[in-house]
C-alpha positions in Angstrom: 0.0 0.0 0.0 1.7 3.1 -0.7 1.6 6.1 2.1 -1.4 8.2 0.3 -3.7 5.6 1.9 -2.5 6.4 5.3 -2.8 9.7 7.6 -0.4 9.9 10.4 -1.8 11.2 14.1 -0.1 11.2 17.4 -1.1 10.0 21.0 0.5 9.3 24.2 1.8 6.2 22.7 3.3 7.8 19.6 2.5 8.2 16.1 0.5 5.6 14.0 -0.5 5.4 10.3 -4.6 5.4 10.4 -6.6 4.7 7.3 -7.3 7.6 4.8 -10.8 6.7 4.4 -11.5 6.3 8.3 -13.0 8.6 10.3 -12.2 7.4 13.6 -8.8 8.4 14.6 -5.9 6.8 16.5 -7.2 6.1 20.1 -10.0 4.2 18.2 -7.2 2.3 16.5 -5.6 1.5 18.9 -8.8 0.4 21.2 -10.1 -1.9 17.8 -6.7 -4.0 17.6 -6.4 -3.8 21.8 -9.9 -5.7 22.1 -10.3 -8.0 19.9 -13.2 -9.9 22.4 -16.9 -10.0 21.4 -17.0 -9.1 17.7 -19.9 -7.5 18.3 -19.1 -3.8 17.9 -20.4 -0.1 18.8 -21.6 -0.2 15.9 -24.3 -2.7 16.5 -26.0 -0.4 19.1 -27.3 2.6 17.2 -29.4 3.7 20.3 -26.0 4.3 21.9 -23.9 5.9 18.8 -27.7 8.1 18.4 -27.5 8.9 22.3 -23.3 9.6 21.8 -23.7 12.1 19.7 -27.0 13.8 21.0 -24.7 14.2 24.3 -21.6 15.7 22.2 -24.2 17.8 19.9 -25.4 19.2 23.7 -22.2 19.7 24.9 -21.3 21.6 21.4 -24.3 23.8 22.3 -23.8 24.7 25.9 -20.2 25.3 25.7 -21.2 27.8 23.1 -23.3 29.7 24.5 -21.0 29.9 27.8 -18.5 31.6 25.4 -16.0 28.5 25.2 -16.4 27.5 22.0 -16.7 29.4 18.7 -20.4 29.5 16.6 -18.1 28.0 13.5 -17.0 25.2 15.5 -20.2 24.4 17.1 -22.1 24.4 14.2 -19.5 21.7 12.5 -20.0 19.8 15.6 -23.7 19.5 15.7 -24.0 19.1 11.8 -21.9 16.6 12.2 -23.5 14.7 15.4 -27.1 15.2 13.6 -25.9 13.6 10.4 -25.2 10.4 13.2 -27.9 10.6 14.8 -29.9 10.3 11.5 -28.5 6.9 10.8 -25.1 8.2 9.0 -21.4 7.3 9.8 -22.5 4.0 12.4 -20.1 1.4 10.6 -17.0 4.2 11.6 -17.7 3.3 15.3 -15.9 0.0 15.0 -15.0 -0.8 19.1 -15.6 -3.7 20.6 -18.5 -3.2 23.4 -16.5 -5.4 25.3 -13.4 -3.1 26.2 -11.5 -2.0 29.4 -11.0 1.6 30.1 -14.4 2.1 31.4 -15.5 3.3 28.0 -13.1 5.5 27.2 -12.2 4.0 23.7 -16.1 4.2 23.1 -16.2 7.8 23.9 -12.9 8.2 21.9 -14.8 6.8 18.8 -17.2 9.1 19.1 -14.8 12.0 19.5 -13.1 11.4 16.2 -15.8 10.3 13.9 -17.5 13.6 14.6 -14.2 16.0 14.6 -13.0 14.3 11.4 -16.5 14.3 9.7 -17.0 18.0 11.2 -13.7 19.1 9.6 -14.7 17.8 6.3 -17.8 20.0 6.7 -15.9 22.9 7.5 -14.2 22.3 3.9 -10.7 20.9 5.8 -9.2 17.1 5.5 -9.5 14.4 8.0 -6.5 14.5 10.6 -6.1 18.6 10.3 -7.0 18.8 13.7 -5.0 21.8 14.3 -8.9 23.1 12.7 -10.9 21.2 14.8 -10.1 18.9 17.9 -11.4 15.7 18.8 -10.2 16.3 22.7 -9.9 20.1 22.8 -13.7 20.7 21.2 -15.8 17.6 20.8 -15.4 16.5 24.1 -15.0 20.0 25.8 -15.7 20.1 29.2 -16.6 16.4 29.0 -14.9 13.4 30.5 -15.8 9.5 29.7 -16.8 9.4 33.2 -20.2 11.7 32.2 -20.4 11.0 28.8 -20.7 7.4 28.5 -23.1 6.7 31.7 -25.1 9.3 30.4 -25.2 8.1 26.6 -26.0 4.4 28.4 -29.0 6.4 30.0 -30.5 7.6 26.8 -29.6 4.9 25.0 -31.2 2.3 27.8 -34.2 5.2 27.6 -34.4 4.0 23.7 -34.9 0.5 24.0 -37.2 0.3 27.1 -39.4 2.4 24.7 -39.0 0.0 21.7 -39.6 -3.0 24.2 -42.7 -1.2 25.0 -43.9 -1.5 22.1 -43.4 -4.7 21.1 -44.7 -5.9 24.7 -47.6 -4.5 23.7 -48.1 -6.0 20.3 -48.4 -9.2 22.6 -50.5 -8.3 24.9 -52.9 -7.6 22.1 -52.3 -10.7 20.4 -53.1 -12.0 24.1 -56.0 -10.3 24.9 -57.7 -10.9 21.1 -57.2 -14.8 21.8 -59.0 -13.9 25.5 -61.8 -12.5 23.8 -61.7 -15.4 21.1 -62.2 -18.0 23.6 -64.2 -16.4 26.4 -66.7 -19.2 26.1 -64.7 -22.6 25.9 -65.0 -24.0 29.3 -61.9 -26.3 30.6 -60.4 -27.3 33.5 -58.1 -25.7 35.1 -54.6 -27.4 36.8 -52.6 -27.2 39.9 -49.4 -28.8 39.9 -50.6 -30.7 36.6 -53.1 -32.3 38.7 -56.6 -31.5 37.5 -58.1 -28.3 39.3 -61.6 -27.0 39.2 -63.2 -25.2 35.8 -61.9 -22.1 33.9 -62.5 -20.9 30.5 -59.8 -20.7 28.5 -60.3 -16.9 27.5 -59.8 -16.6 31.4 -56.4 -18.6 31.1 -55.2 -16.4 28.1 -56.8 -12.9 29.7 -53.8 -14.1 32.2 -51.2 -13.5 30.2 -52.4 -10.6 29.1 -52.9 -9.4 32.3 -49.2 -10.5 33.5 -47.9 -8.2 30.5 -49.9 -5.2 31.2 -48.5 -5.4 34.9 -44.9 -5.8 33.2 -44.8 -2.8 31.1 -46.0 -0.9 33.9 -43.5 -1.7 36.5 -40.8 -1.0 33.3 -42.2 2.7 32.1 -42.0 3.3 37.0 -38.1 1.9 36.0 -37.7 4.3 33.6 -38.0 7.0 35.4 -34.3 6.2 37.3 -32.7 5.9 34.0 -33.6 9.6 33.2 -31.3 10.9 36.4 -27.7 11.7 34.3 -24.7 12.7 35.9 -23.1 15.1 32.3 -21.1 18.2 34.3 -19.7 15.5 36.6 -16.6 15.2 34.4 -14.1 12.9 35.9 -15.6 12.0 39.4 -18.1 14.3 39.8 -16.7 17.3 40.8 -16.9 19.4 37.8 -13.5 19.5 37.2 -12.4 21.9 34.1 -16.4 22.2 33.4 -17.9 25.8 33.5 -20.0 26.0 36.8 -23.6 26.4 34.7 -22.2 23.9 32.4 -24.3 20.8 33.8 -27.6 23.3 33.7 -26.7 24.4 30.5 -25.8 20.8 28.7 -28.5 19.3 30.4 -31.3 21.6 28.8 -29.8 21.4 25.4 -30.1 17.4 26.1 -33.5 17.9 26.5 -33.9 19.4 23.3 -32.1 17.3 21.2 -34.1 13.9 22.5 -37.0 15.2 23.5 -37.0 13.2 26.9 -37.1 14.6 30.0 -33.9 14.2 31.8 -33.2 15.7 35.5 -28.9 16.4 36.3 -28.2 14.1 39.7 -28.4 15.9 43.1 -25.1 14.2 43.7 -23.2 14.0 40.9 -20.0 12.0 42.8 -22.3 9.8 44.2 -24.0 9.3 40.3 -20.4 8.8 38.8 -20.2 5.8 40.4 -23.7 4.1 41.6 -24.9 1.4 38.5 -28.2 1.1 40.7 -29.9 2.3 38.4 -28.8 -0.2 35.5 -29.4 -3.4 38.1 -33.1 -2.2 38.7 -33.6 -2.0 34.7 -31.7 -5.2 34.1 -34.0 -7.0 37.3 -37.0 -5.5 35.1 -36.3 -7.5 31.9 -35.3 -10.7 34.0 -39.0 -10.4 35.5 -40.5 -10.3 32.6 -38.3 -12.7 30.7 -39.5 -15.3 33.6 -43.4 -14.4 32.6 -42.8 -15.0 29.5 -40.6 -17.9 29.6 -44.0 -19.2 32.1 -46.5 -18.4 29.4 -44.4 -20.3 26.7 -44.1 -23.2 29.3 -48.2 -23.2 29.4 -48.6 -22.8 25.6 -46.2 -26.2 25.0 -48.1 -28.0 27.6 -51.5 -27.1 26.5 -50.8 -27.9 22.7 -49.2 -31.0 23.8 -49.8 -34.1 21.8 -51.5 -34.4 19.3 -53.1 -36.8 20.5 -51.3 -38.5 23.2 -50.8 -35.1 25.4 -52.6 -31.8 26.7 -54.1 -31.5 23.0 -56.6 -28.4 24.1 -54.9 -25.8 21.7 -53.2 -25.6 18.4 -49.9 -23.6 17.9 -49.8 -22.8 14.3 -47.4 -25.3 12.3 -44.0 -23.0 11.5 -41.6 -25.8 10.0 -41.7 -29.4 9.9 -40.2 -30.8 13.7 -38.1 -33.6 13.0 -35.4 -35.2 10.4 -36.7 -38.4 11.1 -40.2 -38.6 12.7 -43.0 -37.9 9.8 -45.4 -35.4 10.1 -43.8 -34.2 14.0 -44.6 -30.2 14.6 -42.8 -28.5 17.6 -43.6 -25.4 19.6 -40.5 -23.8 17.6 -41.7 -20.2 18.6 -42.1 -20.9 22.7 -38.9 -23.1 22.3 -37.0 -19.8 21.1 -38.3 -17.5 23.5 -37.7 -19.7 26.3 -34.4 -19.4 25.2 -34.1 -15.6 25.1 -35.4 -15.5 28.7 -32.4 -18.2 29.8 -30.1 -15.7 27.9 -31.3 -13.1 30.1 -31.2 -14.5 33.3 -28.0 -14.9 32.7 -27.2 -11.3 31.8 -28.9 -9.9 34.5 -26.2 -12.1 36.6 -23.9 -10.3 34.7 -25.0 -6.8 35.6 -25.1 -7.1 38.6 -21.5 -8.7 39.1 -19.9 -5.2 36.8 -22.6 -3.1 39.1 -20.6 -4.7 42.6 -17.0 -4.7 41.1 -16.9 -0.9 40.8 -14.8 0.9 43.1 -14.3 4.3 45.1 -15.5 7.3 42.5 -15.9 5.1 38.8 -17.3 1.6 37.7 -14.8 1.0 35.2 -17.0 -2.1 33.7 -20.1 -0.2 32.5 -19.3 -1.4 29.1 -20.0 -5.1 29.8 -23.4 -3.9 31.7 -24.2 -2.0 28.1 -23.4 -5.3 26.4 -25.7 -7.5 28.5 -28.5 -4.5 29.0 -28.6 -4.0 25.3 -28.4 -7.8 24.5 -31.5 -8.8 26.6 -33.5 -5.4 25.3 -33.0 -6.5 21.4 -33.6 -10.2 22.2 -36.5 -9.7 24.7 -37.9 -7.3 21.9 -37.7 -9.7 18.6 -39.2 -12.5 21.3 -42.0 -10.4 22.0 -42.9 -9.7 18.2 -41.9 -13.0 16.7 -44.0 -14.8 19.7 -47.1 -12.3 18.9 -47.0 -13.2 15.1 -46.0 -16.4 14.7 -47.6 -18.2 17.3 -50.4 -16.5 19.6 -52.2 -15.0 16.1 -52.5 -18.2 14.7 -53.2 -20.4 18.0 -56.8 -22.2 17.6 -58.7 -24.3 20.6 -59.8 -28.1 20.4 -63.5 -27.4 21.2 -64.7 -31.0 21.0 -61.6 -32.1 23.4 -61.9 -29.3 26.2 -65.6 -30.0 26.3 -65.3 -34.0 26.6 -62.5 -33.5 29.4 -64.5 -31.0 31.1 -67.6 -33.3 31.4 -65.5 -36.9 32.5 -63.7 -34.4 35.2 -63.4 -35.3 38.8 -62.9 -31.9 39.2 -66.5 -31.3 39.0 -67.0 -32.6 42.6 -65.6 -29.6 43.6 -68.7 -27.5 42.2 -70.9 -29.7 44.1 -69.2 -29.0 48.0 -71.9 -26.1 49.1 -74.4 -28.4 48.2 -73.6 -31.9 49.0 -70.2 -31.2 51.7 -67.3 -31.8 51.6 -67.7 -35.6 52.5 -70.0 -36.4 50.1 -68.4 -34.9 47.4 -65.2 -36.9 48.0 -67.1 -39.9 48.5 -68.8 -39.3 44.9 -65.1 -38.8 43.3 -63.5 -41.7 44.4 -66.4 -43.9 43.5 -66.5 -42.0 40.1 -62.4 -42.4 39.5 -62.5 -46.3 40.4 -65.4 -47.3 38.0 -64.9 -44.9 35.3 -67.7 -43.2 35.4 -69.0 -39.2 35.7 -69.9 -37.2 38.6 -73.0 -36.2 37.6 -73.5 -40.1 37.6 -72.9 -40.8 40.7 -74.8 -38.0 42.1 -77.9 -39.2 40.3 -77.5 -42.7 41.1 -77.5 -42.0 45.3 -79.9 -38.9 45.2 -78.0 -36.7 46.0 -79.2 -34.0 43.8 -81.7 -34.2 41.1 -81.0 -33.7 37.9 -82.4 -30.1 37.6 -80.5 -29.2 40.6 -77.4 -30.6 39.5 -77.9 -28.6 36.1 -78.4 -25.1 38.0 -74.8 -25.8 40.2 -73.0 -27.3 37.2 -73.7 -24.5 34.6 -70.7 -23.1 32.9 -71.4 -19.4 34.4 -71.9 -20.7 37.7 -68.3 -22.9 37.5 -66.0 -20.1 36.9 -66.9 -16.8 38.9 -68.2 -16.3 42.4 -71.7 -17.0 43.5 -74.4 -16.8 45.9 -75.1 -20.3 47.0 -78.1 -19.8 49.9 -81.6 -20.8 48.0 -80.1 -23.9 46.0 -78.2 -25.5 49.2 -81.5 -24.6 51.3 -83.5 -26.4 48.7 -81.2 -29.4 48.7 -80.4 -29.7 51.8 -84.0 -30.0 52.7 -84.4 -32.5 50.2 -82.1 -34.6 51.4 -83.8 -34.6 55.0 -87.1 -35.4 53.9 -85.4 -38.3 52.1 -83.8 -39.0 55.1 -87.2 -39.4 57.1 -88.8 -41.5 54.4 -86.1 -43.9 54.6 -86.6 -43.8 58.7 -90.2 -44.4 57.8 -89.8 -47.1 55.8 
């Protein structure tokens, strides 16, 4: 390669030859051969390269209007940081995630792809930062310390609001199937074990119900990621920031992402405190474990065909096996359960960087933005491709619910106000040990009549409260006078 391909910029280190056609500079250089870990770059996470360079285009702003920076150079900044946020220059920010330094090589990537893109704006080549600095200007007033946690903040702001979303794409696709199936009567389980009746629009109102709850506990976790510490600088005292430079930067902020952020009462105590990151990532593991629960119920209950659960249908995706014909699996349930093991694993992972930190930094924020970011895009596809795929499409075995629910010895349940407790385990047993119904065995030792047992077996009666006085009066008067015939006799 001959030397026209290469620019040469200085660091503490020394010189090194950087690409021509790069934009990043030689700390970023540097930090892309030093960690070589993940493969999964910056450059994946656009919330966070969009939240980077909404904090430098702030920065840009308020330093400007403090007097410390000139309106040529701040308008090169912010052209340049709006151009990024708009989708432009992602593949320059080429850093592993994964990196020591606290994020200091991240912060550095964003630094140079904005001073070098700036420069070219202001008509000068990339390198010529004698124009336009990537320390001295871009990051102004700034340290990595304040930028980075506060880009994570926004960033973390992005996806809760994208998660949103698609949680709620499910919890329609939930609620639509409650609706669907509000009268298909079933039994309901404990421990596997047959329970007493349900509907199933009841059991699938459930899981819309535990993702309403979800979202609203997330949007209450929000709220903590909107505290930022930027005017903290190194360790929160301000250092080489203007006094109304946290005010200032902090109002721009608001501007630029239109979310409304508050500065930290304590900014020392924010420079180092990752509370805020363990509550969010505790959030997603919650309601990965509701979700991995409500894929655990749809397996079950579309278990079979025919020698299982069998009471719904998933829809068919792919054909389930290379040597059993005709075999469907629950391929969409499989794969979320899988996302929510993945995140129980990151939140482990948060909340070992969120302990390590120590005295006035948490040097491993980057490996908390990994696994935050991680769960947030996985949890989000799980949430769509589980609403779409699967829940739209599911369909209910009428004919099978409704023959289960009638051979039940969970019936005998039902019958307690009227017959006691006794009685109605009597009637089970004898029921389970010959084969036969409830209602069968009710009928056959006069317990209850036929009309009576119609009026305490009806499906509305089976699954919601109910006022049992005037029926149990009836029949329990019934069964004296039958009593006293039988004395008679």
């Amino acid at each position: 390669m001959s030397n026209q391909e290469f620019r040469v910029e200085y660091d503490l280190l020394g010189e090194r030859q950087v690409p021509q056609e790069a934009y990043y500079g030689v700390h970023t250089l540097r930090a892309k051969e030093n960690f070589e870990i993940s493969g999964t770059t910056v450059s994946c996470y656009p919330n966070l390269i969009i939240a980077l360079a909404a904090v430098k285009q702030a920065a840009a702003v308020a330093n400007a209007e403090l007097g410390l920076l000139s309106p040529t150079l701040r308008d090169a900044i912010v052209a340049a940081c709006i151009e990024i946020r708009e989708g432009h220059l992602h593949e320059q920010f080429v850093v592993d995630v994964i990196q020591g330094g606290a994020g200091t090589s991240t912060n550095m990537n964003a630094n140079e792809v904005i001073c070098n893109r700036a420069l070219e704006l202001m008509g000068h080549k990339r390198g010529e930062y004698a124009h336009l600095h990537p320390n001295e200007h871009v990051n102004l007033a700034q340290s990595t310390n304040d930028v980075y946690p506060t880009a994570l903040r926004i960033a973390t702001f992005f996806a809760i609001e994208h998660l949103l979303e698609a949680m709620a794409q499910l919890h329609a696709a939930f609620d639509e199937k409650a609706l669907e199936f509000a009268g298909l009567l079933k039994l309901g389980r404990t421990q596997l074990q047959d329970a007493v009746p349900m509907t199933l629009g009841q059991e699938f109102s459930t899981y819309a119900v535990m993702l309403e709850e979800d979202m609203a506990r997330l949007r209450e976790a929000s709220a903590l990621i909107r505290e930022i510490n930027l005017g903290a600088t190194a360790i929160g005292t301000g250092i080489t920031a203007h006094p109304d430079y946290a005010q200032k930067a902090l109002e721009a902020l608001q501007r630029i992402t239109g979310i409304e952020l508050s500065t930290a009462p304590n900014l020392i105590e924010a420079t180092q405190d990752c509370g805020a990151f363990v509550q969010i990532s505790g959030m997603l593991k919650r309601i990965a474990v509701k979700l991995s629960k409500t894929c655990n119920d749809l397996r079950l209950l579309s278990s079979g065909p025919r020698a299982g659960f069998g009471e719904i249908n998933l829809p068919p995706m792919q054909a389930g096996s290379s040597i059993m014909p005709g075999k469907v699996n629950p391929v969409i349930p499989e794969v979320v359960n899988q996302v929510a093991f993945e995140v129980f694993g990151s939140d482990i992972t948060v909340t070992f960087a969120a302990e390590g930190g120590q005295l006035q930094l948490n040097a491993f924020e980057p490996i908390i933005a990994y696994a935050l970011f991680r769960s947030f895009k996985h949890l989000t596809a799980a949430c769509i491709t589980l609403a779409d795929k699967c829940v739209k499409g599911i369909t209910a075995n009428a004919g099978h619910l409704r023959e289960t629910m009638e051979r039940s010895l969970a019936l005998a349940t039902a019958l307690n106000p009227y017959i006691g407790y006794k009685n109605a385990t009597s009637v089970a047993a004898e029921a389970h040990a010959h084969g036969t119904t409830i209602r069968e065995v009710v009928l056959r030792r006069q317990l209850m009549t036929g009309a009576q047992l119609d009026e305490a077996l009806r499906p509305e009666a089976l699954i919601q409260p109910r006022i049992y006085g005037s029926l149990v009066d009836l029949i329990a008067a019934a069964g004296a006078g039958a009593e006293q015939d039988a004395v008679a006799k």
